[in-house]
N, C-alpha and C positions, 0 to 999 in steps of 0.2 A: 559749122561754126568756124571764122576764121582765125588766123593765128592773131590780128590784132584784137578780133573781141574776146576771145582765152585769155590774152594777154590784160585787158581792162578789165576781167571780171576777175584775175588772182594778185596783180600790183596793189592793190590797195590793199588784201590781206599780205603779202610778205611786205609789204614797207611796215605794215603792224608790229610782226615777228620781228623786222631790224629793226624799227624805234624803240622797243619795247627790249630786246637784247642790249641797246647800247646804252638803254637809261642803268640796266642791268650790273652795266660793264663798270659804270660811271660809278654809280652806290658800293660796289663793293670795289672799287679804287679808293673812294671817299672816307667810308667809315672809318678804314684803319686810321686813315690821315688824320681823321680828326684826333688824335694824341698830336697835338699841334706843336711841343719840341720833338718828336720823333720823324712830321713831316719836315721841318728845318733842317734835320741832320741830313735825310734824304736826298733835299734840294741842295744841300751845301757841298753832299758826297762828290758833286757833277763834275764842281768846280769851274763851272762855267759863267756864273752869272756874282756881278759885284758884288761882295759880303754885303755892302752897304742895304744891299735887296731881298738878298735872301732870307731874310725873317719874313718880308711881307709877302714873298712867293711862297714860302714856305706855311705862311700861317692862310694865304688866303684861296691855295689851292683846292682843299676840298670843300671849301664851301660854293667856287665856282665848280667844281665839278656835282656837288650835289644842285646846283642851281638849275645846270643844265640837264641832268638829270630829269627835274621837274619838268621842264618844258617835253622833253621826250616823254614824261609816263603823259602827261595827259594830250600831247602832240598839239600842243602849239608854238607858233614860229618854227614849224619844224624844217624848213628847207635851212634858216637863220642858225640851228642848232645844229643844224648838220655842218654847216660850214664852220661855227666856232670848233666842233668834233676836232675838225680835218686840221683846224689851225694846232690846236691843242694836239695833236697827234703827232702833227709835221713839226713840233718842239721837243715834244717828247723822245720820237724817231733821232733829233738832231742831238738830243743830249746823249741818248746811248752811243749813238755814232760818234761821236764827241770822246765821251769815256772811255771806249774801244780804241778810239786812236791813240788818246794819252795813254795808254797802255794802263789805263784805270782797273783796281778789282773794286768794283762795288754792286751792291743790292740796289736794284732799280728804282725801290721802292715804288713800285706800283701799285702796289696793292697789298701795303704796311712792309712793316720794317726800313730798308734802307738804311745807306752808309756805305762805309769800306767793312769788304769780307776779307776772308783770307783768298789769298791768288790760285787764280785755278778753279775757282767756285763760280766766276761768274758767265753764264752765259749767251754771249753776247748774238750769235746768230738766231737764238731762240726767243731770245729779245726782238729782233728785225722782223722775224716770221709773225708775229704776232702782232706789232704795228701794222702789219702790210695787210693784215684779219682785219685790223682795227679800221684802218682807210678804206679798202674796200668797204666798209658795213658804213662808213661817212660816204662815199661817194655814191653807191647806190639811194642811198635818203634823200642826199644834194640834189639827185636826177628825180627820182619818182619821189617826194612827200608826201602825197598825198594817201592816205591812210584811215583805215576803220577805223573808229570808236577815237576820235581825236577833235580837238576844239576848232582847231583847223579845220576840217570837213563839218562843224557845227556852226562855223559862222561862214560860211562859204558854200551850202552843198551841194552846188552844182558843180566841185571840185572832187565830191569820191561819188 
C-alpha cells in the first residue's frame, strides 16, 4: 500500500475528527456568549471597534459562531466554513494582539465572561498559542474538506 493510498483512506476520517472538533470549539465559544450583554462587555473590552458597532458584534457574534458551528456538525460547505474559521480567527488573533499592544488587562472572552480583569491576570502568549491550534485545525479543513459522514460527501460522493 502506498503512502498516497494510506493517505486517501485516513484524510477523510481526520478531516471528520477536525470538523467535528471545531464545530466543538465553536458551541462552547458560543453558549457563554449567548448572555448577549456579557458578549458586548467582552467585545467592548478590545476597544478596538466603533462603540457605534459594538452592540451588533457583540449581540451577533455567537449566533454566527453557532451558525457555523452547524455547518461543521453536519459538514456542509465545509471548505466555505473553514475559511469563514480562518477569517474569524485571523480577527480574533488581531484583537488580542491589539490588547497586548495597548498594554490592555482583559478577559478574552472567548469562551464566556470577558471585559477588563485586574493587571497581571491576563495571558496573552497563551492566548496566541491557542489561536495558532485554532488556525492550524482551519487550515487543514481549508486543504482536505472532504470528510465521512458529511452532506458534503452525500451530495457529491465521489468526493470521499
Amino acid at each position: 500500500m502506498t503512502v498516497a493510498h494510506r493517505w486517501s483512506a485516513v484524510q477523510p476520517w481526520l478531516s471528520l475528527v477536525v470538523r467535528l472538533a471545531m464545530a466543538g470549539i465553536l458551541i462552547a465559544a458560543a453558549i457563554p456568549l449567548l448572555d448577549i450583554p456579557q458578549s458586548i462587555i467582552a467585545v467592548r473590552a478590545y476597544r478596538l471597534l466603533p462603540e457605534a458597532i459594538v452592540p451588533f458584534v457583540g449581540t451577533m457574534l455567537p449566533f454566527l459562531e453557532l451558525a457555523l458551528a452547524t455547518l461543521l456538525l453536519v459538514g456542509l460547505f465545509t471548505r466555505w466554513a473553514a475559511i469563514v474559521w480562518l477569517v474569524m480567527m485571523a480577527a480574533f488573533a488581531t484583537g488580542v494582539i491589539w490588547a497586548w499592544s495597548q498594554g490592555l488587562s482583559i478577559d478574552c472572552g472567548c469562551f464566556g465572561g470577558g471585559g477588563e480583569v485586574a493587571e497581571g491576570t491576563t495571558n496573552y502568549p497563551a492566548h496566541m498559542l491557542e489561536r495558532a491550534g485554532f488556525i492550524v485545525l482551519g487550515l487543514y479543513l481549508a486543504i482536505w474538506p472532504a470528510s465521512k459522514f458529511s452532506l458534503d460527501s452525500w451530495m457529491s460522493p465521489k468526493a470521499v
